[in-house]
N, C-alpha and C positions, 0 to 999 in steps of 0.2 A: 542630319548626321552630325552638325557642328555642336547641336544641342547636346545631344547623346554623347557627345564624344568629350565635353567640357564636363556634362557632369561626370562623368565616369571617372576622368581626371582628377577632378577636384575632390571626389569621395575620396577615390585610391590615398590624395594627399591630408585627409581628413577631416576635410568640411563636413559639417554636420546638421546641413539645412538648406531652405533654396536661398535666403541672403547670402550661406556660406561659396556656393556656389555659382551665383553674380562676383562678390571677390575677391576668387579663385581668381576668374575670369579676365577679371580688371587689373587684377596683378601682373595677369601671366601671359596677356594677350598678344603679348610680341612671340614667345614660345608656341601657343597653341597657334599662331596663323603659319609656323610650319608647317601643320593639317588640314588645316582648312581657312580661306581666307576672311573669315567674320566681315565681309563686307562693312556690316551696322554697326559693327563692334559687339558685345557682347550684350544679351539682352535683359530685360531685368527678370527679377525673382518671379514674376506673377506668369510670366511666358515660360521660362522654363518649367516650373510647376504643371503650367497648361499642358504644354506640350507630353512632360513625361508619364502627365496620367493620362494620355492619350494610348500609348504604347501596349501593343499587344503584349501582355505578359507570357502568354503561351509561349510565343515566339522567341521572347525572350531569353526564355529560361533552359529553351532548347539551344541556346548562339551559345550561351553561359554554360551550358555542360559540355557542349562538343568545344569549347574553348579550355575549358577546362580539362578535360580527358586529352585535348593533344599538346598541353602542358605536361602534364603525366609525362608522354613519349618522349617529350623533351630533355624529360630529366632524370631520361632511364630507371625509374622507378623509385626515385627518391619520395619519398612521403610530403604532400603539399597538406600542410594545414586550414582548414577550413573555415571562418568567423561568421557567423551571419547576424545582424541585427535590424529591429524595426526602430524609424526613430518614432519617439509616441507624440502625440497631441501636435504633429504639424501637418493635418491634414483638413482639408476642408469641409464643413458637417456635410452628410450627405453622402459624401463623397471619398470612401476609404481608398480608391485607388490613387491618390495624390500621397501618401502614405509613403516616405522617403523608404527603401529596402537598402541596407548596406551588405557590403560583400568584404571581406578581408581575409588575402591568402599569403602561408607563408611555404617556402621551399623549406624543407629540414633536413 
């Protein structure tokens, strides 16, 4: 979860790869052990990587909508704007699920 939760962080703040998001990490690690306490500290680029293309995307995508749809409720029906991008060429051959996915939402 601390992995998840750093990168998710670090996207939201505009990192734009897994170095970008080591640091995030290193920068912010006093704020993010509000969350979670990174025992090791923050770990490098090739474990996050690891780790995120591990993650069920199904699963995913389902946390990400019902997250998103009770955003909605929150904001009694104001219009949230929607971004989504791939970043390209940083994923591993073989291997498209290392494949960064970004998310960027705005309230309007």
């Amino acid at each position: 979860m601390d992995i998840l939760f750093l990168s998710v962080s670090s996207i939201l703040c505009g990192a734009d790869g897994w170095e970008d998001i080591e640091d995030f990490g290193r920068a912010k690690l006093d704020r993010l052990r509000r969350y979670f306490p990174y025992k090791e500290g923050i770990p490098k680029h090739d474990t996050i990587a690891r780790v995120l293309s591990l993650l069920d995307t199904k699963a995913l995508q389902k946390s990400f909508i019902s997250w998103v749809n009770s955003a909605s409720k929150l904001t009694d029906g104001e219009v949230i704007a929607i971004d989504g991008k791939t970043v390209r060429r940083l994923f591993q051959k073989g291997n498209r699920q290392s494949t960064i996915h970004m998310v960027s939402t705005w309230a309007c």
